[in-house]
C-alpha positions in Angstrom: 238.2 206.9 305.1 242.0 206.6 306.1 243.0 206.9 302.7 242.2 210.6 302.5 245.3 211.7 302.6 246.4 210.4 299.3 249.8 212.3 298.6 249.5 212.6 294.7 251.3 214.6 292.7 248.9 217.8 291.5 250.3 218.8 288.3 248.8 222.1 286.6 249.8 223.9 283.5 249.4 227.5 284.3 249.0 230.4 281.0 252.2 231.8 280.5 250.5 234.9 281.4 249.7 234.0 284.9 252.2 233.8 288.0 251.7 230.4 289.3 250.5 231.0 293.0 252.5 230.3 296.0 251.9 227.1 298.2 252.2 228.2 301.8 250.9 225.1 303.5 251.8 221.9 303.0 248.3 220.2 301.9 246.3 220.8 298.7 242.8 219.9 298.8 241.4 219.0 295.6 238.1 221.0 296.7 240.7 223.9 296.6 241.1 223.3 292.3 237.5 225.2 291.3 238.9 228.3 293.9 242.7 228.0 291.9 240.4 227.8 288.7 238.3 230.8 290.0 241.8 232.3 290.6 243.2 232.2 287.2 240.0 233.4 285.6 240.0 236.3 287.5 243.6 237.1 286.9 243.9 237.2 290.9 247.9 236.4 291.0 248.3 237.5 294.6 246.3 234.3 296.0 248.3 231.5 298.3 246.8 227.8 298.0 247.3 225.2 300.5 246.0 224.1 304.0 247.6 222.8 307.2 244.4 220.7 307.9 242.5 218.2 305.7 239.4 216.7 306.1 237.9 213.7 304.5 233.9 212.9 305.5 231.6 209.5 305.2 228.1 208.4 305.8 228.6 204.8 306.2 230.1 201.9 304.8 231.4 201.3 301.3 229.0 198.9 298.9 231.5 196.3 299.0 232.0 195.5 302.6 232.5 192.5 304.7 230.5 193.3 307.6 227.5 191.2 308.3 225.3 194.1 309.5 222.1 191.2 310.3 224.1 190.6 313.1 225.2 193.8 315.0 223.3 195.8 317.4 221.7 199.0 317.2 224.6 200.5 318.8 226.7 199.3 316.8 224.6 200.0 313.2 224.8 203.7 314.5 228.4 203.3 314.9 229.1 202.6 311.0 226.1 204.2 309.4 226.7 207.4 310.5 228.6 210.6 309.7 232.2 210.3 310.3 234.9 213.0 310.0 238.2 212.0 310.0 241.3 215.3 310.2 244.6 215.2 309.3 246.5 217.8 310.7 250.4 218.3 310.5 250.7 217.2 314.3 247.6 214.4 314.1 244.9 212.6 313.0 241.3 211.6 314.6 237.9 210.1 313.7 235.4 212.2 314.9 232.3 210.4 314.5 229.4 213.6 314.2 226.8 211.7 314.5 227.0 210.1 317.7 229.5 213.2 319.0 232.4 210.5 319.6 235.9 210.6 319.1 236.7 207.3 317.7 240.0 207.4 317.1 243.1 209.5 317.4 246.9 210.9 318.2 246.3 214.1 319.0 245.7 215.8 322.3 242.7 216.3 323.8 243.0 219.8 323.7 243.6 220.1 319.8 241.1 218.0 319.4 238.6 219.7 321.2 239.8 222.7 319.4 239.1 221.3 316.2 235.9 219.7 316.4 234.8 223.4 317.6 235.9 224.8 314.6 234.8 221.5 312.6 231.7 220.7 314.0 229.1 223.8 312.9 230.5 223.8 308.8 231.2 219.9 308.5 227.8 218.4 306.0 224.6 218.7 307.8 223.0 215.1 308.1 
């Protein structure tokens, strides 16, 4: 989950028809290509891409991990089979961990976080 933020070049070959869009924000989410595809299609040429937040989501561990789960307790089960959100922000980034409504991790302030798991919490993947 803390690789999310992969900064990898995005290369796209626009129709020399079409004015490439402008990016206004510094992230591209790659759940933003079937919009930019949309975009294109439609001949929409006034449309900005980017984001200034990302958000990267899990529901447990990866099948290749090293934790012997036999021997945790239920609390601690919940803790890593459950629906994490982790958001990258130009500012920060925290683990919000939905399922147990529990900020695991972070460097942002309270108060943007609180902000953000408002606006996060009600559209992030129902479990």
């Amino acid at each position: 989950m803390k690789d999310g933020l992969l900064r990898v070049p995005l290369w796209i070959r626009w129709p020399n028809w079409f004015k490439a869009p402008k990016q206004t924000k510094p992230l591209i989410s790659l759940t933003e290509v079937p919009s930019i595809i949309r975009m294109v299609i439609n001949n929409n040429d006034s449309h900005e891409v980017g984001s200034s937040i990302a958000i990267t989501e899990s529901f447990g561990l990866t099948p290749f991990h090293k934790i012997d789960i036999k021997s945790l307790s239920h609390h601690e089960l919940m803790k890593h089979f459950s629906h994490k959100i982790r958001v990258y922000t130009g500012k920060c980034v925290f683990t919000y961990n939905k399922s147990m409504d529990l900020v695991e991790e972070s460097s942002c302030e309270d108060s943007v976080i609180k902000r953000i798991i408002d606006v996060v919490r009600p559209y992030a993947m129902s479990e």
